[in-house]
C-alpha atoms as a printed R data frame, in Angstrom:
    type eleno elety resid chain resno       x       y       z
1   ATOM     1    CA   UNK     A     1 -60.666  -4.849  -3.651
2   ATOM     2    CA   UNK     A     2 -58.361  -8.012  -3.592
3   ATOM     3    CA   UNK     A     3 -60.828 -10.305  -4.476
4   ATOM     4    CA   UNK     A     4 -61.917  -7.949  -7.048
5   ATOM     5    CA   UNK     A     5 -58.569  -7.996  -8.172
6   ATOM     6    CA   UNK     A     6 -58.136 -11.968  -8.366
7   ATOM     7    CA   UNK     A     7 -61.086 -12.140 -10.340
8   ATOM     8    CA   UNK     A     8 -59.321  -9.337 -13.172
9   ATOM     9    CA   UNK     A     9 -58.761 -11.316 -16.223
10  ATOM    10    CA   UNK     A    10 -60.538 -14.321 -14.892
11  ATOM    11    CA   UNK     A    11 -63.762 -14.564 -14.359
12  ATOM    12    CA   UNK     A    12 -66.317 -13.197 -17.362
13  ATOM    13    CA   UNK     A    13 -69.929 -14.400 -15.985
14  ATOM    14    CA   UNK     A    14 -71.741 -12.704 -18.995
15  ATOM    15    CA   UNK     A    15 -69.962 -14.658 -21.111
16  ATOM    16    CA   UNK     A    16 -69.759 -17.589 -18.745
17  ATOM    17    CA   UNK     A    17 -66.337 -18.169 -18.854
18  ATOM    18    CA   UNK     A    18 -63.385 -18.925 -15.974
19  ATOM    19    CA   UNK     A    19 -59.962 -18.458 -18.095
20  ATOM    20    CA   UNK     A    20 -56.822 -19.847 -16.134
21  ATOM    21    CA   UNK     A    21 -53.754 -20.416 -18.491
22  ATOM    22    CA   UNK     A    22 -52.215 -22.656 -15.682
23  ATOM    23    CA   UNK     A    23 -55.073 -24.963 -15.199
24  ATOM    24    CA   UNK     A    24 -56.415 -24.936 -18.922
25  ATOM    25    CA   UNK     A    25 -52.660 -25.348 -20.355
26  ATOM    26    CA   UNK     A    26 -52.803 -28.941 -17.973
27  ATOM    27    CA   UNK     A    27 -56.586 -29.633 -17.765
28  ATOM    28    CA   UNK     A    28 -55.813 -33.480 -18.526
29  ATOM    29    CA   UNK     A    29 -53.352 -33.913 -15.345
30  ATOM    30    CA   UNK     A    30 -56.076 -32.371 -13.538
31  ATOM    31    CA   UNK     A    31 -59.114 -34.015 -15.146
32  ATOM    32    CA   UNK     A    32 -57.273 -37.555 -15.221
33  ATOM    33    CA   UNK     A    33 -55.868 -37.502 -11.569
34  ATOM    34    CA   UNK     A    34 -57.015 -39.782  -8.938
35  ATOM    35    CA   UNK     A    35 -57.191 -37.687  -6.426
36  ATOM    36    CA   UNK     A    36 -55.768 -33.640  -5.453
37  ATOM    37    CA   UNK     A    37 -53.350 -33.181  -2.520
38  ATOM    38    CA   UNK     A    38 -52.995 -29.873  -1.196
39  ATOM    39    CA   UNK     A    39 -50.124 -28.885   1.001
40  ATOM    40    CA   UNK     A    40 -49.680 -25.998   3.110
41  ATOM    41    CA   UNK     A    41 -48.876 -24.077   6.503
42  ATOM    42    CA   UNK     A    42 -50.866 -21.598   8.650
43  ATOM    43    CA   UNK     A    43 -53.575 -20.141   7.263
44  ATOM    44    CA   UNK     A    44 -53.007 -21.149   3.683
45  ATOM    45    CA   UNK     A    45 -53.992 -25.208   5.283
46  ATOM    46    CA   UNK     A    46 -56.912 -23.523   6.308
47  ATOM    47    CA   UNK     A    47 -57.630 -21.857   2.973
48  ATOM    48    CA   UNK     A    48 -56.888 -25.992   1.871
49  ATOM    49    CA   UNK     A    49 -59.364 -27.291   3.788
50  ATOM    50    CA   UNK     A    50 -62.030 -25.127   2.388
51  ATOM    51    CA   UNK     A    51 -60.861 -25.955  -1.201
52  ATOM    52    CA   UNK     A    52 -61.305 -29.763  -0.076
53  ATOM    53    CA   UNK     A    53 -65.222 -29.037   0.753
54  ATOM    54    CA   UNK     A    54 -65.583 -27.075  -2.866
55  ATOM    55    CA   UNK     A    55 -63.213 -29.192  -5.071
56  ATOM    56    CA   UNK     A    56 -65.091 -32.411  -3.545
57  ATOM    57    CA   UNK     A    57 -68.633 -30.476  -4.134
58  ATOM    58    CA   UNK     A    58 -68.352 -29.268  -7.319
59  ATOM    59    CA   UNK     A    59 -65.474 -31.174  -9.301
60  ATOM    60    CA   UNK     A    60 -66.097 -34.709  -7.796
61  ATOM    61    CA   UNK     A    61 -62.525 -34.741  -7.434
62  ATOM    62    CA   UNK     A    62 -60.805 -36.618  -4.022
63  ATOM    63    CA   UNK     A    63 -58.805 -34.292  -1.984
64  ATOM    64    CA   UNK     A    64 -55.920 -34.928   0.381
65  ATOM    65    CA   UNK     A    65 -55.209 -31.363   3.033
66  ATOM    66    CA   UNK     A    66 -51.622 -32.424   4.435
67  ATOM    67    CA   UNK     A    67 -49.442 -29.840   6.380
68  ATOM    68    CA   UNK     A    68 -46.504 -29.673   4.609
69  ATOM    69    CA   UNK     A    69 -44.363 -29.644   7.307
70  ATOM    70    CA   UNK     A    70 -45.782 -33.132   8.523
71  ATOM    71    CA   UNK     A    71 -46.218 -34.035   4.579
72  ATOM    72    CA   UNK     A    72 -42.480 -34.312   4.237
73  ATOM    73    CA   UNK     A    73 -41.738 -36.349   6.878
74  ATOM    74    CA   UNK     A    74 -43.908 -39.072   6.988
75  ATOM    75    CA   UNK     A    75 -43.185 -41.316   3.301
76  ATOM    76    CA   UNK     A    76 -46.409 -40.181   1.936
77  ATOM    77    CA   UNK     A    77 -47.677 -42.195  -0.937
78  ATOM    78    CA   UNK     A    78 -47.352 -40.232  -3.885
79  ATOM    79    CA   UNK     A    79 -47.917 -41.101  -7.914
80  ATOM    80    CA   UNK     A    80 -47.675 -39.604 -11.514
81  ATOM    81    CA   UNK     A    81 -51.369 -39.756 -11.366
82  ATOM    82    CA   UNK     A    82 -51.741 -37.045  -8.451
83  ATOM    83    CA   UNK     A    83 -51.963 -33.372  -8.495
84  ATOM    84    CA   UNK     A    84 -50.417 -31.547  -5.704
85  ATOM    85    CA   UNK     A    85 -51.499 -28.223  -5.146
86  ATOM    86    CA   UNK     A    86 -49.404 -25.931  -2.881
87  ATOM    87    CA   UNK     A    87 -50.625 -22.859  -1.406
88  ATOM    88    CA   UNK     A    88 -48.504 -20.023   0.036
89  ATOM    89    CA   UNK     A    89 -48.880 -16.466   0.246
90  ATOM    90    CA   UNK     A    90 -45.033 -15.232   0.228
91  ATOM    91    CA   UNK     A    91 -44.185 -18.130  -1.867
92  ATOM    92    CA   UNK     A    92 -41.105 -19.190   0.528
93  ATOM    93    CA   UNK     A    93 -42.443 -21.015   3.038
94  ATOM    94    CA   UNK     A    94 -39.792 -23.883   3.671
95  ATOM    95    CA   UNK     A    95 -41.782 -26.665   4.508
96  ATOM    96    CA   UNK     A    96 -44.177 -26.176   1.601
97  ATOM    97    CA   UNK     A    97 -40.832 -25.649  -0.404
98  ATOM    98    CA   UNK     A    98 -39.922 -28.960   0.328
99  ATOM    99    CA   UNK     A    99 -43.072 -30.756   0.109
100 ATOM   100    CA   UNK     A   100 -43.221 -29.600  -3.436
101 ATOM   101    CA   UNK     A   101 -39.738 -30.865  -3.825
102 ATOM   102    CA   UNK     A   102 -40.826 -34.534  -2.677
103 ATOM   103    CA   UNK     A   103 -43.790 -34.639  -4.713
104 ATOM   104    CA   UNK     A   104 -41.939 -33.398  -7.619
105 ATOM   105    CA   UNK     A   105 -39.454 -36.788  -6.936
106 ATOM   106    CA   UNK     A   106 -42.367 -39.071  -7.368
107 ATOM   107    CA   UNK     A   107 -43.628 -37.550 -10.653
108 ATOM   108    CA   UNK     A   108 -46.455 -35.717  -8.971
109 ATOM   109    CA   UNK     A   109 -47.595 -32.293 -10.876
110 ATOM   110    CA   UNK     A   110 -47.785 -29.463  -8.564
111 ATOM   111    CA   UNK     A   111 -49.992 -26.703  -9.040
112 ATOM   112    CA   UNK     A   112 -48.620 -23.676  -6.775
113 ATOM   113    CA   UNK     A   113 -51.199 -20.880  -5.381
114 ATOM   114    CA   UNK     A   114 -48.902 -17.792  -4.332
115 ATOM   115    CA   UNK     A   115 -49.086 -13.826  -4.197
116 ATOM   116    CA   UNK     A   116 -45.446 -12.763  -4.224
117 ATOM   117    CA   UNK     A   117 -44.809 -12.971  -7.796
118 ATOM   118    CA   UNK     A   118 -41.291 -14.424  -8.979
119 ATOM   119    CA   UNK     A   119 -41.192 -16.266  -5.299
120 ATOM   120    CA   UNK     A   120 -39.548 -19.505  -4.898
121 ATOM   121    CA   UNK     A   121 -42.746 -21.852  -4.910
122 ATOM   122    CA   UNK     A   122 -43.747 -20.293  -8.307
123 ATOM   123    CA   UNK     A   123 -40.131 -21.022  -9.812
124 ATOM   124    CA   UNK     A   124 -40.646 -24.306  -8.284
125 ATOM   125    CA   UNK     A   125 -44.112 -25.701  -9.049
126 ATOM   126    CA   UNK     A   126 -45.136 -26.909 -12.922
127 ATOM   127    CA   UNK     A   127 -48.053 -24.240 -13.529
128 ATOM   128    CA   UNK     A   128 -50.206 -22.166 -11.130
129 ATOM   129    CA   UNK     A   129 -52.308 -19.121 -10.515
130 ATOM   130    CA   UNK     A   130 -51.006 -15.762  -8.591
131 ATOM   131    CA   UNK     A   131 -53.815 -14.571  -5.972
132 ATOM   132    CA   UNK     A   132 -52.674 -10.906  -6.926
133 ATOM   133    CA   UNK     A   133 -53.600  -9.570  -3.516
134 ATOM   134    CA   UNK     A   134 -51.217  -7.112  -3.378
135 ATOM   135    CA   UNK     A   135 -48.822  -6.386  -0.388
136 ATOM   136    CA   UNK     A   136 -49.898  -8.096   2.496
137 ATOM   137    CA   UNK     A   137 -48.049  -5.661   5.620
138 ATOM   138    CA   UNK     A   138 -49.306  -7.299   8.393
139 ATOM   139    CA   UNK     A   139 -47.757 -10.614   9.494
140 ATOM   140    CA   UNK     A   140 -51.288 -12.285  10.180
141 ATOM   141    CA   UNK     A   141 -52.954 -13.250   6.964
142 ATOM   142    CA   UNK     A   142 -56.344 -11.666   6.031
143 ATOM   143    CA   UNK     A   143 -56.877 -10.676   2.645
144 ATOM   144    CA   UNK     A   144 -54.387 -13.503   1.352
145 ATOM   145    CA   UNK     A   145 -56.783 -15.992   3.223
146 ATOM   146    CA   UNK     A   146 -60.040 -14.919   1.125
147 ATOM   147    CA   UNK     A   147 -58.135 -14.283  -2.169
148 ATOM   148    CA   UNK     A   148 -56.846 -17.924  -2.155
149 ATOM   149    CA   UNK     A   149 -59.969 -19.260  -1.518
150 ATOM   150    CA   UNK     A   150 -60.932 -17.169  -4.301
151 ATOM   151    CA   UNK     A   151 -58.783 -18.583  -6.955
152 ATOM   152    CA   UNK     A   152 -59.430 -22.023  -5.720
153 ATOM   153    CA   UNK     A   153 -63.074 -21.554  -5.924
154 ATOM   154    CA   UNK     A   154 -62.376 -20.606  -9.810
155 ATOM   155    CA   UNK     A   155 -59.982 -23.694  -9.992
156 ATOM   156    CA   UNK     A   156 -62.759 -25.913  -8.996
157 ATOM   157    CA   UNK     A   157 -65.040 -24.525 -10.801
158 ATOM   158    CA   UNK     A   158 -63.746 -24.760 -13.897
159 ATOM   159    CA   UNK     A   159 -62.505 -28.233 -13.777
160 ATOM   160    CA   UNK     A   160 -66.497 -28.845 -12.820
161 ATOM   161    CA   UNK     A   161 -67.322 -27.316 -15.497
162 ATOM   162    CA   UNK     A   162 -64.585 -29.530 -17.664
163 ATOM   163    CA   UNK     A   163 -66.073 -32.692 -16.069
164 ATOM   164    CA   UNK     A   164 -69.528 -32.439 -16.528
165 ATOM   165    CA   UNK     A   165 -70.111 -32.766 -12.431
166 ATOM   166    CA   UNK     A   166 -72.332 -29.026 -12.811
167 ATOM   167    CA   UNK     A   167 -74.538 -28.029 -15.425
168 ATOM   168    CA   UNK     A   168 -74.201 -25.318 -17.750
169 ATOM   169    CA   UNK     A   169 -77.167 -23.797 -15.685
170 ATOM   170    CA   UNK     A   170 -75.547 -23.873 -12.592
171 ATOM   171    CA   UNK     A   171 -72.146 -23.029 -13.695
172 ATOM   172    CA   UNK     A   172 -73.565 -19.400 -14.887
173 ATOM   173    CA   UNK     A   173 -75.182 -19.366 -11.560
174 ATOM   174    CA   UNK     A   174 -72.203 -20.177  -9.372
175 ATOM   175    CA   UNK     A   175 -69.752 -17.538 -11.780
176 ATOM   176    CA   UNK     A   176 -72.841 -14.552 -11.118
177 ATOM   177    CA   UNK     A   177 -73.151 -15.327  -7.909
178 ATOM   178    CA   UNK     A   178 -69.027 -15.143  -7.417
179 ATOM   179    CA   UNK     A   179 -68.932 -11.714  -9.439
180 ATOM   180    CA   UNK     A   180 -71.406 -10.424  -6.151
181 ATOM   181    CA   UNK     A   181 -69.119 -11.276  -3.295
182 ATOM   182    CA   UNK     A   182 -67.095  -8.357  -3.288
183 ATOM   183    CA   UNK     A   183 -70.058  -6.101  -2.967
184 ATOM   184    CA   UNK     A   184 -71.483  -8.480  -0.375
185 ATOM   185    CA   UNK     A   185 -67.579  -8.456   1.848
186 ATOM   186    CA   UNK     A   186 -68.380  -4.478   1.869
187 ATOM   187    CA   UNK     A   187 -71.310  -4.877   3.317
188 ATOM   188    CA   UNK     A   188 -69.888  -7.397   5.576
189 ATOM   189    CA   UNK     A   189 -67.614  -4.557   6.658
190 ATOM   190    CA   UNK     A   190 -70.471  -2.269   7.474
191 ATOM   191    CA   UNK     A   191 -70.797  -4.244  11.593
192 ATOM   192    CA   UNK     A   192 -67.634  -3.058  12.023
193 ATOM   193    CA   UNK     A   193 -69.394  -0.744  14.984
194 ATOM   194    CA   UNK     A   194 -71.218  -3.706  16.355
195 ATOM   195    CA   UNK     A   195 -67.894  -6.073  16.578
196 ATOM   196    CA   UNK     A   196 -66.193  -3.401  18.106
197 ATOM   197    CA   UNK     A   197 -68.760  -3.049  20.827
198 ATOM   198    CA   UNK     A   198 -69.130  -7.180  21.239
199 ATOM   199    CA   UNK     A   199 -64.920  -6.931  21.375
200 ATOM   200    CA   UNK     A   200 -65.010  -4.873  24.409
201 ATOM   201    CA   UNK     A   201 -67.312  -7.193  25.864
202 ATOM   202    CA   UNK     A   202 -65.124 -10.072  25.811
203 ATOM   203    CA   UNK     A   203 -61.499  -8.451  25.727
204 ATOM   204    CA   UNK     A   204 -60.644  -9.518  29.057
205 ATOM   205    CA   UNK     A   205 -61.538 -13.514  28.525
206 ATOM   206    CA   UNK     A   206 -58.940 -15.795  28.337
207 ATOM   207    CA   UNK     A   207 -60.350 -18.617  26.352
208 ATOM   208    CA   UNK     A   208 -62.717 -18.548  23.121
209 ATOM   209    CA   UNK     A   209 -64.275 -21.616  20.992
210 ATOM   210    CA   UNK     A   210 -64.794 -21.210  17.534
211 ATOM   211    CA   UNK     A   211 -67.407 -24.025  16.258
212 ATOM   212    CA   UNK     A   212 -68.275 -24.601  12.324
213 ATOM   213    CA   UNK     A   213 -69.762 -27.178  10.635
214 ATOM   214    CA   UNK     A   214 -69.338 -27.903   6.543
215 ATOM   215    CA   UNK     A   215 -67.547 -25.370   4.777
216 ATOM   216    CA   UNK     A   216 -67.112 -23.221   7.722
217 ATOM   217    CA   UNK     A   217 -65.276 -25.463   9.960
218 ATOM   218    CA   UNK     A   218 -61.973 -23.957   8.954
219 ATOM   219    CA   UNK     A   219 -63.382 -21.025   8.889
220 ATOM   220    CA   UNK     A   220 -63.820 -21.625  12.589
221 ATOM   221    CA   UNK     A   221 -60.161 -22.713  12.821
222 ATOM   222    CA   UNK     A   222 -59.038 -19.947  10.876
223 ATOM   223    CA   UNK     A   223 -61.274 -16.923  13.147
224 ATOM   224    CA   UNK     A   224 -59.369 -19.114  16.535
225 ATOM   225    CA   UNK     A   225 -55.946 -18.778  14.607
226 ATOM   226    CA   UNK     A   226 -56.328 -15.109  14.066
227 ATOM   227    CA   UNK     A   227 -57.452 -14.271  17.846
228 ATOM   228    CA   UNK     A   228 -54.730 -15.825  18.901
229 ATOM   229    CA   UNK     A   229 -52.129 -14.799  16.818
230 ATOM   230    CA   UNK     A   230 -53.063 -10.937  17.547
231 ATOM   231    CA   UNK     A   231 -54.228 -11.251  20.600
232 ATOM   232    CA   UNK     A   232 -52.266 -14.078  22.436
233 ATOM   233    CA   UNK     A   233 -55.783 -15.360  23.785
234 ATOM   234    CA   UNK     A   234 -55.830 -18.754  23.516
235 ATOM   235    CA   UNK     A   235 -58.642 -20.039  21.474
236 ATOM   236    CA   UNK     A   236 -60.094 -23.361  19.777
237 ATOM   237    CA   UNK     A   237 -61.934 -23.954  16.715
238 ATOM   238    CA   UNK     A   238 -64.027 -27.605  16.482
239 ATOM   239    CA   UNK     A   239 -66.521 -29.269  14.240
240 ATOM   240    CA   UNK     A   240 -69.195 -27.750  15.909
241 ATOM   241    CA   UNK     A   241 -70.839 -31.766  15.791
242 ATOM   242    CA   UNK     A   242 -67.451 -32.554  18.320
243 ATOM   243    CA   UNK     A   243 -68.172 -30.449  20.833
244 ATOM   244    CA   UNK     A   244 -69.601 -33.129  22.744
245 ATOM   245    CA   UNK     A   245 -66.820 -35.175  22.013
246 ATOM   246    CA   UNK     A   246 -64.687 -33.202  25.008
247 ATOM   247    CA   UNK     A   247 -64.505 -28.985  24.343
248 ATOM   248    CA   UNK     A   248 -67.748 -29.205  25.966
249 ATOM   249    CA   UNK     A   249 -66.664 -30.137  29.191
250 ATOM   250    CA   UNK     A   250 -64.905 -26.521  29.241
251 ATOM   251    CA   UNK     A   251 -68.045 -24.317  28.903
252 ATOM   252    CA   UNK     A   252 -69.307 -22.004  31.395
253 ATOM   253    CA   UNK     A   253 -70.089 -18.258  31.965
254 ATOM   254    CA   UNK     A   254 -66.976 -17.465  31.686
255 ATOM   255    CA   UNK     A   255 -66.541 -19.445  27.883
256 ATOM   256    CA   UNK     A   256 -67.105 -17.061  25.035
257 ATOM   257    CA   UNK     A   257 -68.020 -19.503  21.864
258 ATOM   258    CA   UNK     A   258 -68.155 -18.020  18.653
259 ATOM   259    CA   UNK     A   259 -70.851 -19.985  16.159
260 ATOM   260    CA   UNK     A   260 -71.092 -20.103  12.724
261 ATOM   261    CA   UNK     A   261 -74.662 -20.482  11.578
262 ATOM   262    CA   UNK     A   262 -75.279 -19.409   8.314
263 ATOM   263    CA   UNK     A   263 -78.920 -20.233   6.852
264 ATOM   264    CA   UNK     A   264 -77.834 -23.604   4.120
265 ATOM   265    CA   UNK     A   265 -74.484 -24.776   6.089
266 ATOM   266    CA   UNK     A   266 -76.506 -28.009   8.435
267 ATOM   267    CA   UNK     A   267 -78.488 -25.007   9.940
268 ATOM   268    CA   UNK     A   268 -80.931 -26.934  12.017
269 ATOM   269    CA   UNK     A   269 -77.851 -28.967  13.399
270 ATOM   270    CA   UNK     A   270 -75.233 -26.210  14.452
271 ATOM   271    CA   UNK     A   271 -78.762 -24.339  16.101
272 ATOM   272    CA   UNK     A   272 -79.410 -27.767  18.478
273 ATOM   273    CA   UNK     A   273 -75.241 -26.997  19.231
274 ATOM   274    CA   UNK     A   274 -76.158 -23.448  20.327
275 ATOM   275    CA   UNK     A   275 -79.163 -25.121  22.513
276 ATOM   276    CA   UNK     A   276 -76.460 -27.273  24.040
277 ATOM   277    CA   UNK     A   277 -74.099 -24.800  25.080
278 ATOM   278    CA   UNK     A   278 -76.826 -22.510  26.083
279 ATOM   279    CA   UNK     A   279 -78.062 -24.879  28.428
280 ATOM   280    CA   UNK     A   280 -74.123 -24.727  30.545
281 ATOM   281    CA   UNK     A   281 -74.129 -21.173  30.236
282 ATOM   282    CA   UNK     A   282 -71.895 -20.237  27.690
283 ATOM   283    CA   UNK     A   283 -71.813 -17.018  26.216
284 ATOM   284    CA   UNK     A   284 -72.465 -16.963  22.336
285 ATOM   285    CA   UNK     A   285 -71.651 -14.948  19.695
286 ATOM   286    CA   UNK     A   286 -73.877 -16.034  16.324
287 ATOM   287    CA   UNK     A   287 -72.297 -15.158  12.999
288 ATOM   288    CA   UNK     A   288 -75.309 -15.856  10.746
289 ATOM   289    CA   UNK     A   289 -77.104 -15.025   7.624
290 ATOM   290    CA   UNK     A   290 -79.404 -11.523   7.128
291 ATOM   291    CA   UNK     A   291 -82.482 -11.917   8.410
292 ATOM   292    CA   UNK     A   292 -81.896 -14.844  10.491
293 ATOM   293    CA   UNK     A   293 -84.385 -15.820  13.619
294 ATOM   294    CA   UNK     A   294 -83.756 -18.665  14.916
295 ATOM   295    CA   UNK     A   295 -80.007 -17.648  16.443
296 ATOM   296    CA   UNK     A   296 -81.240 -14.533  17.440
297 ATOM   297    CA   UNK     A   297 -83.192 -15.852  20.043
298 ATOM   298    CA   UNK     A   298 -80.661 -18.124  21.688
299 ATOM   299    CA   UNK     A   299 -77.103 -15.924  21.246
300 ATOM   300    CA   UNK     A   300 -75.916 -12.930  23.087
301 ATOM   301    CA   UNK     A   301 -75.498 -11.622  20.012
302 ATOM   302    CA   UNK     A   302 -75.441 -11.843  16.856
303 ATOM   303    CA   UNK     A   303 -73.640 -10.557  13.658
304 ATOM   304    CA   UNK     A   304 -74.713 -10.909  10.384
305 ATOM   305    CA   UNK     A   305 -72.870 -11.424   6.447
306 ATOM   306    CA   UNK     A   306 -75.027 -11.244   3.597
307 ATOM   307    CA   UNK     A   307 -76.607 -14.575   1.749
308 ATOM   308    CA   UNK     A   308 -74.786 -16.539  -0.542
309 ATOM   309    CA   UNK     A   309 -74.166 -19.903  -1.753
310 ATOM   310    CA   UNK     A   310 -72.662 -21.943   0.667
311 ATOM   311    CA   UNK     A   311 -69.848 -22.942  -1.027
312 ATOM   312    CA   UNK     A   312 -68.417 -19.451  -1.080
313 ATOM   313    CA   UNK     A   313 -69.750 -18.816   2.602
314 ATOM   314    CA   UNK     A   314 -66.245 -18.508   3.564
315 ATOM   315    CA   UNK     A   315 -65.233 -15.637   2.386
316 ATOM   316    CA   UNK     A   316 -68.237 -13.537   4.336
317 ATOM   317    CA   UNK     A   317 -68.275 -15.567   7.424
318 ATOM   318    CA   UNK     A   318 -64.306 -14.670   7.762
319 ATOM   319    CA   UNK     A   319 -64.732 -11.116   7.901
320 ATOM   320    CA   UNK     A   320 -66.544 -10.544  11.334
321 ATOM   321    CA   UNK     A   321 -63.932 -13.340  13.032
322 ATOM   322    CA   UNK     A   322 -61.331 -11.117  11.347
323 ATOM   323    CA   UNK     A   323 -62.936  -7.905  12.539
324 ATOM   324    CA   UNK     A   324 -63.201  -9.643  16.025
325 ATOM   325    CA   UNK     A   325 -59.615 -10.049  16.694
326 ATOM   326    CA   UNK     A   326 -58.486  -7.272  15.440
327 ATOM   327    CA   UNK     A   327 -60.630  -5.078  17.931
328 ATOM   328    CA   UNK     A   328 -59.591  -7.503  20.540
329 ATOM   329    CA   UNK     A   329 -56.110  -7.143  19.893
330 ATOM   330    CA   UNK     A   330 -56.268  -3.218  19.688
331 ATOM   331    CA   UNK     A   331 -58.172  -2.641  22.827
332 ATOM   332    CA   UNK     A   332 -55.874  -5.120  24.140
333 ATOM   333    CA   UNK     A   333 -52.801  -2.717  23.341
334 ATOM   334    CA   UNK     A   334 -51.106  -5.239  21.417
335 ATOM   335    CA   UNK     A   335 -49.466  -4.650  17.831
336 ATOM   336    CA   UNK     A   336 -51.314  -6.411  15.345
337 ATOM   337    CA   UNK     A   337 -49.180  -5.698  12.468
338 ATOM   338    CA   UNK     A   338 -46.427  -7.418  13.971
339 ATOM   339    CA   UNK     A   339 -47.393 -10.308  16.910
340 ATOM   340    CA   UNK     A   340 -44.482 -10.875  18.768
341 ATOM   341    CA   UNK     A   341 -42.491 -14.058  17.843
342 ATOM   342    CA   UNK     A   342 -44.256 -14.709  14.949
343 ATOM   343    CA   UNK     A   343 -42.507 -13.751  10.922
344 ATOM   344    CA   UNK     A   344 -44.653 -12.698   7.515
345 ATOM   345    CA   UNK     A   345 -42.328 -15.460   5.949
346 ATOM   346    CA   UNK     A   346 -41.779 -19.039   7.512
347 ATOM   347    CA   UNK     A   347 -38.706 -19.629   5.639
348 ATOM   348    CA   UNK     A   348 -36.798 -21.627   7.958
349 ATOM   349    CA   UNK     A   349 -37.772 -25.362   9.118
């Protein structure tokens, strides 16, 4: 429903149009800037480094993922020929405030990506696009995480689209394709049952790995973010192509590692990963395309999200790692509405 609802008004794939007031009102900034910087906190620099992957892919635009709260501090070069885009779901987050603040001092334009409407970043920032996600109750972000993706998915898209960089052909193709994934996160939904049962498996571990390679490497970080948020187990996420580069050292029976393998996404490469960790043991959980084989044979189990492109990948492959720590957290008896020590709203520094 939320990303059905960030699409209202937006995307038309019959006719084959993305419409945007924010980003067609200042298409030149965009189209004439040497490069994008995106700044943001939590899970919103997570939703960032996905938008890197797409905006890179499909606009052929160079993209800078900064946390703002490291942004700020560290005399970033900045110039009146970058975009900064800054991504928040309550729209107060102090250190993104003030990121957009010190970009704004350099003659940067800032693009803001929020859901609370009338917040502070969208008072703040020159143009942008609400994800209209509605209330978000729960401190740990879920549906704000897919609907930003979302609109930055249409963002790039469009400016693609503007640039030449995809053909008309393709363009259609990507917006149909887009106009599915709701359909495609319900049936997501529908292993539900099967997480639950996999959560109860692994409820009493006290480490996971997440691994990802491509677009779903912060998906990766994003699934070990949520666990441990709701659950207070600690948990990694890697480049799945690091792993040998030291996490590996730390698998064993006892190691749950959490693998996303979806069919386009370096397939062939993240399956020799699940060989490796195989090999010491490890327990693995496969999130991977329908109809998948390959996996199957190697993981303790597997859980599967429909096909898509694998630009949009993301927002399918995030629902099981959702679903995951959730269950977790429940069987756990913890309160995953509201984690202890953690706010909705980071609004102090």
């Amino acid at each position: 429903r939320a990303i059905l609802d960030t699409f209202r008004g937006r995307l038309l794939s019959k006719e084959a149009i993305i419409k945007m007031a924010g980003v067609e009102d200042n298409m030149k900034k965009f189209l004439n800037a040497d490069r994008i910087i995106i700044v943001a906190c939590g899970t919103s620099w997570h939703a960032g480094l996905v938008a890197e992957y797409i905006f890179e892919d499909l606009a052929r635009i160079p993209v800078e993922v900064e946390y703002a709260s490291e942004f700020r501090y560290r005399n970033p070069v900045i110039t009146e020929n970058d975009v900064v885009i800054a991504i928040s779901q309550s729209g107060e987050t102090a250190d993104t405030l003030a990121a957009i603040k010190l970009a704004k001092s350099k003659g940067a334009f800032v693009f803001g990506v929020c859901n609370v409407v009338g917040s502070s970043i969208a008072r703040e920032t020159d143009a942008g696009a609400y994800t209209h996600a509605g209330p978000e109750i729960g401190v740990a972000s879920t549906k704000a995480f897919t609907t930003q993706i979302t609109v930055l998915s249409l963002m790039a898209l469009r400016l693609a689209r503007a640039k030449g960089t995809i053909s008309s052909s393709d363009f259609r193709r990507y917006l149909i394709e887009l106009e599915l994934i709701p359909n495609k996160v319900e049936k997501a939904l529908q292993s539900d049952n099967y997480v639950k049962e996999i959560s109860n498996i692994y409820k009493d571990s006290r480490n996971f790995l997440y691994l990802g390679r491509g677009f779903n490497f912060p998906v990766a970080l994003e699934g070990a973010l949520k666990l441990k948020e709701i659950s207070y187990i600690h948990a990694e996420g890697y480049p799945a192509a690091e792993m040998k580069h030291g996490p590996i050292a730390l698998i064993d029976e006892q190691m749950p590692v959490v693998v996303i393998a979806t069919k386009k996404g370096h397939y062939e490469k993240v399956v020799s990963n699940i060989q490796e960790i195989k090999s010491r043991k490890g327990k693995i959980i496969g999130i991977v395309t329908e109809g998948d084989v390959h996996v199957k044979e190697l993981a303790d189990h597997v859980i599967e999200v429909p096909e898509t492109e694998e630009t949009f990948s993301p927002l399918l492959t995030t629902i099981p790692l959702q679903l995951l720590s959730y269950h977790i957290a429940v069987m756990l008896g913890k309160n995953v509405d509201q984690p202890r020590n953690l706010a909705k709203s980071v609004t102090v520094e």
